[in-house]
N, C-alpha and C positions, 0 to 999 in steps of 0.2 A: 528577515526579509520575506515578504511575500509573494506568490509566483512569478506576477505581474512584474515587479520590482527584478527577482532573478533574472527573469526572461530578457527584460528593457538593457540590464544590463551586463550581456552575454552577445547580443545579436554584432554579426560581423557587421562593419561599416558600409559595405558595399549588399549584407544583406543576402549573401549567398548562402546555398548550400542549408535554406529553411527545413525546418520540422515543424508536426504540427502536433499540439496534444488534443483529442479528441476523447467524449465520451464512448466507454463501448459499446458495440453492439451485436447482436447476434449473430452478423454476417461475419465477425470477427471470429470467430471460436476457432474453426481451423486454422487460420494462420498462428493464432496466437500459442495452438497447443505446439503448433510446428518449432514457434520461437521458442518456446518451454521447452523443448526437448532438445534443442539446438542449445539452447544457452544452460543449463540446468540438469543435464540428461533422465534418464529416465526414475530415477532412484528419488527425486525430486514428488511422488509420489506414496513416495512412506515415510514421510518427514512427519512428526508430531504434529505440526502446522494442519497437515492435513486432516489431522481430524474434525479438527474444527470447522471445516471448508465444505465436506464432503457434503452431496446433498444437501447445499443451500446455493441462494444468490447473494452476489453483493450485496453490501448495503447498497440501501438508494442512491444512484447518484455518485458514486465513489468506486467504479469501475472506470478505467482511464489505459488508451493507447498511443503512441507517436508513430507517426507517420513519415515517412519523407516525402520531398512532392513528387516523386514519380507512384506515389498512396502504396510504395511498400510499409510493412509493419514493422516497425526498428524496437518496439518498447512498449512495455504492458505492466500496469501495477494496480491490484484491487486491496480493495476493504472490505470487513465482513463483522458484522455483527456479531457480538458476541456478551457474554457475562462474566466479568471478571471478580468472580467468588464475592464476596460481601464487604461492606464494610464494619466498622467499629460497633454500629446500631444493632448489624446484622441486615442489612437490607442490601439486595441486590445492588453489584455496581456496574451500568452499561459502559462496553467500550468498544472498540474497533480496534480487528487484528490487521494488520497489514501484509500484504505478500500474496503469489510471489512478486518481486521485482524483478524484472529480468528486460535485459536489452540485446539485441542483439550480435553475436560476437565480433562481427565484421565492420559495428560501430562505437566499441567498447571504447571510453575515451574520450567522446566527444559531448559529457556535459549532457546524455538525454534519458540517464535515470535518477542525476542531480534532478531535471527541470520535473520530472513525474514527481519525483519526491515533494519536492516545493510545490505542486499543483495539487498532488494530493491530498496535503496537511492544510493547505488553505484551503480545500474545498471541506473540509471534515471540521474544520473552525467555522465557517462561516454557514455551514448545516447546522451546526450547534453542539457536536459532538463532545464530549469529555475528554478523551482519550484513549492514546493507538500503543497498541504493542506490539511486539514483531519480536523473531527472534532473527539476529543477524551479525554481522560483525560488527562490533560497538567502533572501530578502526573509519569505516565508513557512517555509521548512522548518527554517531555522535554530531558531528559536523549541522543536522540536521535538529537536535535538541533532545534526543533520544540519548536516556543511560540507564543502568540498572536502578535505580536509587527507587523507586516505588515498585517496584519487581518482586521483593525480599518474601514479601508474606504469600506470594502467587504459585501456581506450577501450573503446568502445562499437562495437558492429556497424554504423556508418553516423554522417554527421555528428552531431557534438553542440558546444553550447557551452560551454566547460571552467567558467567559470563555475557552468552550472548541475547540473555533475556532481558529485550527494553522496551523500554514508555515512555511515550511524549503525552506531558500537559497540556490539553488545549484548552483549561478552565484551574485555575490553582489551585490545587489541592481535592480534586477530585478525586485520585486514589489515594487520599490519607486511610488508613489503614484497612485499606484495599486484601483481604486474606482470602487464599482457600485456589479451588482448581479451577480452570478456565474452561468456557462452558459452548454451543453455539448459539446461537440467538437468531432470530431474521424470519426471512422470505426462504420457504421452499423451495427449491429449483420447480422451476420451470420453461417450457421453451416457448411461450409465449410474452413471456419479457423481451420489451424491449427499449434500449435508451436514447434519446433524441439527441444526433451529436450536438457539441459544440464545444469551438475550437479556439487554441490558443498558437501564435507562432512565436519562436524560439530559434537561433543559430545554433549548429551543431559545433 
């Protein structure tokens, strides 16, 4: 099902109580580190993940927040560029990490890190991407097309638990034997980036 498709059929009938998924942008930083820390606390910071993260920008295009309409921040999920070790040839394989995902605690429940999820993976298919991995609960990301099953020959820059290390195809067979450590790849941070929104509505 794709976003568009989630969204259409999710929205209350009367159409209350909207969200919006918006590209991010720089005026977003602080709230969203707020939500990170509110949803995630602070420990969220020395996760393996972040190494990968550290000192770069999203991928193009694949940074994403929801809003409600009073324009608080309920929900934030990026993509990041990355290398995931080689293939069978020996040639680099590009992919996108995912994370963090994180919503707000006071609207946990209402269906708006499902609708990020589904916006983010079509917006990373229809970039043309290959494929995302995250590490997270498979109990949750499964649902979404994420499982270990192209993971096996992979590791991460620091402890993970194999369990919770997954990948979605967004091209078949693009991590066939995908081996070795997970790398950063991208845009340098900078704070002269910035993303031009644009937006999607959603019922919570």
């Amino acid at each position: 099902m794709s976003a568009v498709d989630f969204i259409e059929h999710n929205l209350h009938p009367d159409g209350s109580q909207a969200c919006i998924i918006l590209n991010e942008t720089v005026q977003d930083e602080r709230a969203r580190e707020a939500l990170l820390d509110r949803a995630m606390g602070e420990g969220r910071r020395r996760k393996s993940s972040e190494k990968l993260r550290r000192g770069r920008l999203p991928s193009a295009g694949l940074a994403f927040v929801a809003r409600g309409e009073d324009g608080a921040l309920l929900g934030t999920v990026r993509l990041w560029d990355i290398q995931a070790g080689h293939d069978a040839a020996g040639k680099p394989v590009r992919a996108l990490l995912l994370g963090p995902l994180a919503v707000d605690p006071s609207v946990k429940g209402q269906g708006i890190g499902a609708a990020l999820m589904h916006h983010a993976t079509a917006e990373a298919a229809r970039l043309g991407h290959g494929a995302i991995i995250l590490v997270g609960d498979p109990e949750y990301y499964e649902r979404f097309g994420f499982s270990g099953a192209n993971t096996s020959g992979l590791a991460m820059p620091g402890p993970v638990e194999r369990r919770r290390f997954l990948a979605l195809e967004l091209k078949q067979g693009h991590l066939d034997g995908a081996h070795g450590l997970l790398t950063p790849r991208g845009r340098r941070s900078s704070r002269a980036t910035r993303v031009l929104p644009v937006s999607l509505r959603f019922s919570m």
